[in-house]
C-alpha positions as CSV (number, residue, x, y, z in Angstrom):
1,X,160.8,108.0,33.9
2,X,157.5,109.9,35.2
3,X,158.5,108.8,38.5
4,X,161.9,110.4,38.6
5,X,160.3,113.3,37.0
6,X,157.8,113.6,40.0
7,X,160.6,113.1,42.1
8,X,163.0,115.7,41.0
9,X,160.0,118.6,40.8
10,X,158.8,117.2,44.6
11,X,162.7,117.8,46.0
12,X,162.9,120.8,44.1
13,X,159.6,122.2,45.6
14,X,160.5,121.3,49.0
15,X,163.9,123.2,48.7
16,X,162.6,126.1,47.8
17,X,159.8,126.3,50.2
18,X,162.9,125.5,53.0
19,X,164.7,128.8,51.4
20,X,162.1,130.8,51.4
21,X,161.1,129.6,55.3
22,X,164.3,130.0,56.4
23,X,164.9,134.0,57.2
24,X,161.5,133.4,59.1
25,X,163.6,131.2,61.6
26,X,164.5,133.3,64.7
27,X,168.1,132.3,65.2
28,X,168.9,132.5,61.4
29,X,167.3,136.1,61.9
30,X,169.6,136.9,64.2
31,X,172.2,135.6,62.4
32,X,171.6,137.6,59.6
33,X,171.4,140.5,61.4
34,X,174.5,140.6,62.9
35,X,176.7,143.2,60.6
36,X,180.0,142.9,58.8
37,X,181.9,146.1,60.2
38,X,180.9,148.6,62.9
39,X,182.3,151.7,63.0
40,X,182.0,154.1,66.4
41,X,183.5,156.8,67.8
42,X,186.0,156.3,71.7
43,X,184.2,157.4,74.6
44,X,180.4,157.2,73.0
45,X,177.6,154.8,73.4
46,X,178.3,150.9,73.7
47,X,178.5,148.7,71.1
48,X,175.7,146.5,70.9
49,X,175.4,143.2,68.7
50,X,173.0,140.8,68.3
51,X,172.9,137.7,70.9
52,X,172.9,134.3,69.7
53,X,171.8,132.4,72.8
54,X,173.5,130.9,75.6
55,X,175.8,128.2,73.6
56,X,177.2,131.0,71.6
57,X,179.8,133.3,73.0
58,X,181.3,136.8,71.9
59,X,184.8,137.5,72.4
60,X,187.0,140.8,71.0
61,X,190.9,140.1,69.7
62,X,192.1,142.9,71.1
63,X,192.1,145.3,74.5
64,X,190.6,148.2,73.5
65,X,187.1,147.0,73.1
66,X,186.3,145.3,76.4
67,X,182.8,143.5,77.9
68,X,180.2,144.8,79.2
69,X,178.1,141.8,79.1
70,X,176.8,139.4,76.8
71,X,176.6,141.7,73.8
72,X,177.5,144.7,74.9
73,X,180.6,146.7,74.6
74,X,182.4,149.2,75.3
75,X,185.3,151.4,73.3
76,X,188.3,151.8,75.8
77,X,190.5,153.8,73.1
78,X,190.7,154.2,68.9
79,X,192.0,151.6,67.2
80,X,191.0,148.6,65.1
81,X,189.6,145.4,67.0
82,X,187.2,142.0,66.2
83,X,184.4,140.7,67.8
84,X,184.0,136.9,67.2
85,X,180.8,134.7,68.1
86,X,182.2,131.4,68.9
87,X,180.1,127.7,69.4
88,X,182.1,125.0,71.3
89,X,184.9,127.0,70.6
90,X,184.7,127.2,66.9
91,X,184.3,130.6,65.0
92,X,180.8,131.1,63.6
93,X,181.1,135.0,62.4
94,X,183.4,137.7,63.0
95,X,182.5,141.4,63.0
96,X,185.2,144.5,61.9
97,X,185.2,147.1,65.0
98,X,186.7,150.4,64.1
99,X,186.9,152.6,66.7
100,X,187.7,156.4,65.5
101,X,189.3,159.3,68.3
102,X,186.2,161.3,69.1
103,X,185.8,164.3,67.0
104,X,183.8,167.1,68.3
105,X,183.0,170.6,66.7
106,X,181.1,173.7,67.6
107,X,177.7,173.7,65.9
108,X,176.9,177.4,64.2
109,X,173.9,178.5,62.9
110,X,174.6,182.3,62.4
111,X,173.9,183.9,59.2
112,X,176.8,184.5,57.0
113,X,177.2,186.8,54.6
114,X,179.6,184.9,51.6
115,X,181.7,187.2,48.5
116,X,183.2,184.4,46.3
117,X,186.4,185.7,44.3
118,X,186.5,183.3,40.5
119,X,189.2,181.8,39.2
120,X,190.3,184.1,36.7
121,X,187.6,185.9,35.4
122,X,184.0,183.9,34.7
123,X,182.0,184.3,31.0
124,X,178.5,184.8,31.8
125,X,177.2,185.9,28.5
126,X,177.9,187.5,25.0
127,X,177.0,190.4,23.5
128,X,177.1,192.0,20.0
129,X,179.9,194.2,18.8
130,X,179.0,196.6,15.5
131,X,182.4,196.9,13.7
132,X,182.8,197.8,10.3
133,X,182.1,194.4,9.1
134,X,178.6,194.3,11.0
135,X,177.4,193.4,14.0
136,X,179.2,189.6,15.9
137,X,180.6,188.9,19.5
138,X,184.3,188.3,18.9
139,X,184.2,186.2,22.1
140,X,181.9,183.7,20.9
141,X,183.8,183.5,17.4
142,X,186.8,182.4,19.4
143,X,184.7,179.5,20.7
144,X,184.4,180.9,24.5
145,X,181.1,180.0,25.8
146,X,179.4,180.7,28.8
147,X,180.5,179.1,31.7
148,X,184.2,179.4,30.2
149,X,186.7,180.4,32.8
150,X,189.5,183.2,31.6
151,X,192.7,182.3,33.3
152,X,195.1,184.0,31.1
153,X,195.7,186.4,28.3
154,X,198.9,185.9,26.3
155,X,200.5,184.6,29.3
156,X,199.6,186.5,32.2
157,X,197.5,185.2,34.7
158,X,193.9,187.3,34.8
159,X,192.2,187.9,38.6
160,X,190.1,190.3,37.9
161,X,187.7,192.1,35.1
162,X,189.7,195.4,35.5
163,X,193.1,193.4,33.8
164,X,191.2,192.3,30.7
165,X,190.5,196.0,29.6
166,X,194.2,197.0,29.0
167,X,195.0,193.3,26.8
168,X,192.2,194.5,24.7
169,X,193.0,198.1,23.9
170,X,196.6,197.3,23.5
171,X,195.8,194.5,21.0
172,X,192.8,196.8,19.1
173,X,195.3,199.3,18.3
174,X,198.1,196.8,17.0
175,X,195.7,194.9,15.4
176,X,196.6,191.6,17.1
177,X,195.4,188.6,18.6
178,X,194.9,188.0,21.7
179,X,195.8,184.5,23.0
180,X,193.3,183.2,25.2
181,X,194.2,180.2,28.2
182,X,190.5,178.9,28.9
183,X,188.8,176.5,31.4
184,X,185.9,174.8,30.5
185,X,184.9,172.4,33.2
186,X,188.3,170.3,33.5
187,X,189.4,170.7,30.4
188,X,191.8,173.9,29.6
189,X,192.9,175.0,26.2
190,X,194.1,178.4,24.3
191,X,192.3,180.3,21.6
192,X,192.7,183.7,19.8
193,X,190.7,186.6,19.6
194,X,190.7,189.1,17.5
195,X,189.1,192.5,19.4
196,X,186.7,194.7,17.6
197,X,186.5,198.6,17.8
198,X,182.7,199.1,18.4
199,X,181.4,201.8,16.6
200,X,178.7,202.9,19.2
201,X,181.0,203.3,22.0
202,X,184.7,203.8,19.8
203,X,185.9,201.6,22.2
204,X,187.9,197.8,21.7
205,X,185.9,195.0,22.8
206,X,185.5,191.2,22.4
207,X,181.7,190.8,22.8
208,X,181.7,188.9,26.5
209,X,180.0,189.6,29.5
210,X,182.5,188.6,32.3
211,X,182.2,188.4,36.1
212,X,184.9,188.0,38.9
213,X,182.9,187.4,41.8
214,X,179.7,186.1,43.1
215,X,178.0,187.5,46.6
216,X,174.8,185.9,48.6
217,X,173.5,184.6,52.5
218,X,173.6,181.1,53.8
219,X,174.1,179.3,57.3
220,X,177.3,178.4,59.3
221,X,177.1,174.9,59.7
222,X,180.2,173.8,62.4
223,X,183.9,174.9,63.3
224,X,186.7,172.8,65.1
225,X,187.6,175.0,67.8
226,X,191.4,174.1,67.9
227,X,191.9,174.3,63.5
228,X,189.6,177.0,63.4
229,X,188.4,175.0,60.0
230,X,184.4,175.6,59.8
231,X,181.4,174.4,57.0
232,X,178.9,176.2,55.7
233,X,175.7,175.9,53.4
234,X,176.2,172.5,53.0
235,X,175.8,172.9,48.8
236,X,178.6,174.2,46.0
237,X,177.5,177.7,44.9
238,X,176.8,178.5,41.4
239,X,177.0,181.4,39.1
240,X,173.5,182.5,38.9
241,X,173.6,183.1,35.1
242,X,175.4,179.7,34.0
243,X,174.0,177.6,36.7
244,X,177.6,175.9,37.2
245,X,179.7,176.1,40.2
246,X,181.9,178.9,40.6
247,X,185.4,177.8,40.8
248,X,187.0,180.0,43.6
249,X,190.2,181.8,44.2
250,X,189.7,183.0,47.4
251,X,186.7,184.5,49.0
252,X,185.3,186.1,52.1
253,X,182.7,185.4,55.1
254,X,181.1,188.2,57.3
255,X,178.1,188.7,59.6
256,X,175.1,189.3,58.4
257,X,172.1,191.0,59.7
258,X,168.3,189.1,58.9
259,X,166.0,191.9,58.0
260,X,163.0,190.2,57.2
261,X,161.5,187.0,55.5
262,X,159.6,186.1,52.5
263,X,157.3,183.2,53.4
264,X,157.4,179.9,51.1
265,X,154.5,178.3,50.3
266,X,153.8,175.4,47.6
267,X,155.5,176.1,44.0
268,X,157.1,178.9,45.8
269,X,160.3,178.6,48.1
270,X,160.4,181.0,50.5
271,X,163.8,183.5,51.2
272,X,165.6,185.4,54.1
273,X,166.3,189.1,53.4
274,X,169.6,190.0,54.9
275,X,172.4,192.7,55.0
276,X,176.3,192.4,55.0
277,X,179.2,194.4,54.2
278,X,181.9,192.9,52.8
279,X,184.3,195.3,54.0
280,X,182.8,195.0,57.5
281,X,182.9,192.3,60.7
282,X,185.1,189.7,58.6
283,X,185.2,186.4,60.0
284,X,186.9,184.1,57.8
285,X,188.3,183.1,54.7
286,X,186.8,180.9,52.3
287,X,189.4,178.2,50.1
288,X,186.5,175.9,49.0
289,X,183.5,175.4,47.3
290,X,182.4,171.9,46.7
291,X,179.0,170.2,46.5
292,X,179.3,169.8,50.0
293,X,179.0,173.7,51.0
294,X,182.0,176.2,51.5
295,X,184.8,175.5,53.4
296,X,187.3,177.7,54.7
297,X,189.0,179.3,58.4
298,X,187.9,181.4,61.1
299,X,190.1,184.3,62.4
300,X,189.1,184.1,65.7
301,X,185.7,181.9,67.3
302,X,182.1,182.8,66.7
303,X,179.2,181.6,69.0
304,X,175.6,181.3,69.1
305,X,174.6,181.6,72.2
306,X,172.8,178.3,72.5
307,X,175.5,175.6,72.0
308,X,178.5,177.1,72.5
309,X,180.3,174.1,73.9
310,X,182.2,171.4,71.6
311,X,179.6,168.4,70.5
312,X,180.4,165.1,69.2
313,X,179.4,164.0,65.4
314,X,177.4,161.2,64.1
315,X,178.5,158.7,61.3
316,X,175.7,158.4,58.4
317,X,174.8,155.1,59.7
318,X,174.1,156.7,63.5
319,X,171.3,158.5,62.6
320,X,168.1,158.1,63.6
321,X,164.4,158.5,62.2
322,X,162.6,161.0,64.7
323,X,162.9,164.0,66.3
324,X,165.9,166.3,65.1
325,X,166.9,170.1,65.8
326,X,167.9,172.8,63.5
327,X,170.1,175.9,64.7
328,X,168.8,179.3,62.4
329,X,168.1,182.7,62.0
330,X,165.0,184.7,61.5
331,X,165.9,187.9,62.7
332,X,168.7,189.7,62.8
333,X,171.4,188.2,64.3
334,X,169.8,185.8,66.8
335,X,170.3,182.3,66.7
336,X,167.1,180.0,67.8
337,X,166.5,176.2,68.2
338,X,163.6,174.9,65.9
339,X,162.2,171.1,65.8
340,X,162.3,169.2,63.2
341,X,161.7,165.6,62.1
342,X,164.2,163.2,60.3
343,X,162.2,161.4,57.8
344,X,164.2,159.3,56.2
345,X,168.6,158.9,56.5
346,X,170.8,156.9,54.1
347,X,174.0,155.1,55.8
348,X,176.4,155.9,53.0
349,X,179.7,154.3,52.7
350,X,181.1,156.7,50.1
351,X,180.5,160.5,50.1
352,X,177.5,161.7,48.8
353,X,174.9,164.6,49.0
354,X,171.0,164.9,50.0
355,X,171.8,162.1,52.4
356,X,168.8,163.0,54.5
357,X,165.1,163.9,54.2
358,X,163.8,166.7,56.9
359,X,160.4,167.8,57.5
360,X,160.0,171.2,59.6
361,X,157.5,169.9,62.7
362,X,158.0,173.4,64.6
363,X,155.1,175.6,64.9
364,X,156.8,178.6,65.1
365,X,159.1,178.1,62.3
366,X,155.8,177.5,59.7
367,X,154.2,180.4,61.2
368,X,157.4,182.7,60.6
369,X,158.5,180.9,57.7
370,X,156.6,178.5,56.2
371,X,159.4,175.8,56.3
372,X,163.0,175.9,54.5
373,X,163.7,178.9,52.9
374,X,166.6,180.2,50.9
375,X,169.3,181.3,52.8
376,X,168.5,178.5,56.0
377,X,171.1,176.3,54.4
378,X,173.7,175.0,56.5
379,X,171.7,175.1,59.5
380,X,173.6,172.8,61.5
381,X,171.1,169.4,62.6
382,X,171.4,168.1,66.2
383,X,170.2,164.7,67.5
384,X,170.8,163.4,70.8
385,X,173.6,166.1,71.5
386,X,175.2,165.3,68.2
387,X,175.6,167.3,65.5
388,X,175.0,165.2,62.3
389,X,174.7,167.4,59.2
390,X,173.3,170.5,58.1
391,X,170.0,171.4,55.7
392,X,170.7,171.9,52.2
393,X,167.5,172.3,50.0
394,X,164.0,172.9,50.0
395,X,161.2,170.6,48.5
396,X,160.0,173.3,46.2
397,X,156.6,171.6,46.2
398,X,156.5,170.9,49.9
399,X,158.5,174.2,51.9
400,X,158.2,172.0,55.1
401,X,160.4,169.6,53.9
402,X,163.6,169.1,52.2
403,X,167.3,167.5,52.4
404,X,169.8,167.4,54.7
405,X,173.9,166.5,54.2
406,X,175.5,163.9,57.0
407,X,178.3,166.2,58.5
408,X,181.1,163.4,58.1
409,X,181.4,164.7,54.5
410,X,181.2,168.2,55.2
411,X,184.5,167.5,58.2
412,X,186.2,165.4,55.3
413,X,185.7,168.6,52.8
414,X,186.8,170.9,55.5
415,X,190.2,169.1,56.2
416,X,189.4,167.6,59.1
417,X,189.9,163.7,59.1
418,X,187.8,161.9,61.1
419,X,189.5,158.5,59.9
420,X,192.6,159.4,61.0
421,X,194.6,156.2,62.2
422,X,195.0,155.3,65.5
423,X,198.3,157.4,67.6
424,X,199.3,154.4,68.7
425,X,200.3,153.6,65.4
426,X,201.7,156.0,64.1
């Protein structure tokens, strides 16, 4: 019984020491290396795999991925293909090749100057109301909180703070409710309100602070020369008193002018200082804003004076650690080419944000700024002639680094499809 005892823990040992030892093995390294699914763009670099020695070959199932050589291989045309390793004729592992129609876009980097228009009218606060029965927001009463979206008031649709005022006057002096359509994050419901005459200012009022739109600066990232469609900032914007993102009717893009910088430094982020008129140099609409930045059209095309001619994109999974480029402004309206460093990247299947970590490595760029500032995001990235995402935010305990969004998301939220199927087959 000892024996067989002995036995069993001896085979056991040896098996796991044989699991353990072998990944060490070069050709089961190799093996293991070799990926599941590549996806790759017509017309870019080859597509290289993993050899496996002489006695293995690798062969693709259809024509538009042809040889090269050995392991190397080249993208005729989009479409969906299979490379397959093969010993003595046997398959041994097959590898999904997607090959997408090349996608390029215009990179930006010119400072924007961005007027969001709300949904209905945005709650940002309440206020007391001193009636005759003392002194309460009738807002907040009616269970409205901040962050609450207004969309209508006893059936009409509200766009603006100007078409609340006449709901509540008219309802003061009939002594009715008002009924109340709100959104509160995805949820929407009605409530009533009963308006108060204020005895300070004799006038109705239901005891909410409201706002209808939402102005600041950012950073063009890209636009697709022949939709027009363009990304910018490459994070949602939110209302600066609730802290959530502002859900948009419509909104506005313009030029905007850099007038000076306010250095970061650690515990402190750093800011550009700019000027824009809304009513002025219009240069797009704006239909989106998502956690990926705003999205929107250009009425006519915009350049930079630096890369003014169509680049390809990079998937997530095609970026590299190393040197990077940023396109910004510092002053004025000048676009200029900074280095920078990509410190870290995450191939990621699914969209998500912060998908990159950046570290400023230009001199010039500390000197003048002292890294990522506010107002920098969306400052499109370039690597090896492709533009691959855009900065987003700022370490606030380390100015000289910060994140960075992969673009692929940023062309999905735009509209453009990069996964579109192959014309073939359509």
């Amino acid at each position: 019984m000892k024996h067989t005892n002995k036995l069993r823990i001896g085979v056991g040992i040896l098996l796991l020491v044989t699991l353990v030892a072998l990944p060490f093995f070069n050709p089961l390294q190799k093996y293991l290396s070799i990926p599941n699914e590549i996806v790759t763009f017509n017309n870019q670099t080859p597509i290289e795999v993993p050899a496996l020695g002489d006695n293995v070959n690798i062969d693709t199932t259809e024509e538009n991925v042809q040889a090269i050589d050995s392991s190397e291989f080249y993208a005729k045309e989009p479409g969906k293909s299979q490379l397959v390793y093969e010993m003595a004729g046997l398959p041994i592992k097959k590898v999904n090749v997607s090959v997408l129609e090349d996608i390029k876009v215009i990179p930006g980097g010119q400072s924007i100057g961005v007027q969001l228009h709300t949904l209905g009218v945005l709650v940002v606060g309440h206020h007391l109301v001193k009636g005759e029965e003392g002194s309460m927001s009738p807002g907040e009463k009616a269970n409205i909180k901040v962050g609450d979206v207004i969309l209508k008031i006893n059936g009409k649709p509200i766009k603006e703070m100007s078409d609340v005022k006449p709901f509540v006057e008219e309802a003061g002096k009939k002594n009715k409710k008002l009924n109340v359509t709100i959104k509160r994050d995805k949820e929407t419901f009605n409530t009533t309100l009963q308006p108060v005459m204020d005895q300070k200012g004799h006038e109705y009022r239901i005891g909410l602070y409201i706002r209808d739109s939402a102005a600041g600066i950012g950073t063009m990232t890209f636009y697709d020369p022949k939709s027009k469609k363009y990304g910018a900032l490459g994070h949602v914007i939110s209302d600066m008193d609730t802290q959530k993102p502002i859900q948009i009717h419509n909104g506005t893009i313009v030029r905007s002018n850099v007038t000076s910088i306010d250095k970061g430094g650690n515990g402190t982020p750093g800011e550009k200082q700019a000027e824009f008129s809304i009513g002025e140099n219009k240069i797009g609409s704006i239909n989106k804003n998502s956690p990926f930045g705003i999205f929107g059209k250009l009425n006519k095309p915009i350049k930079n004076n630096i890369m003014d001619k169509a680049m390809p994109i990079a998937l997530s999974h095609q970026v590299k650690e190393g040197p990077a480029k940023i396109l910004t402004v510092l002053d004025g309206e000048k676009v200029e080419e900074f280095d920078i460093e990509i410190v870290s990247s995450v191939p990621q299947k699914y969209p998500a944000t912060k998908g990159m970590i950046i570290q400023v490595t230009d001199p010039e760029l500390l000197k003048r700024t002292g890294g990522i500032v506010q107002g920098m995001s969306g400052s499109p990235i370039i690597q090896d002639g492709k533009v691959i995402g855009a900065v987003t935010h700022v370490f606030v305990n380390d100015p000289t680094s910060g994140y960075g969004v992969h673009i692929e998301w940023m062309l999905q939220e735009a509209g453009i499809n990069i996964y579109k199927p192959n014309k073939k087959a359509s």
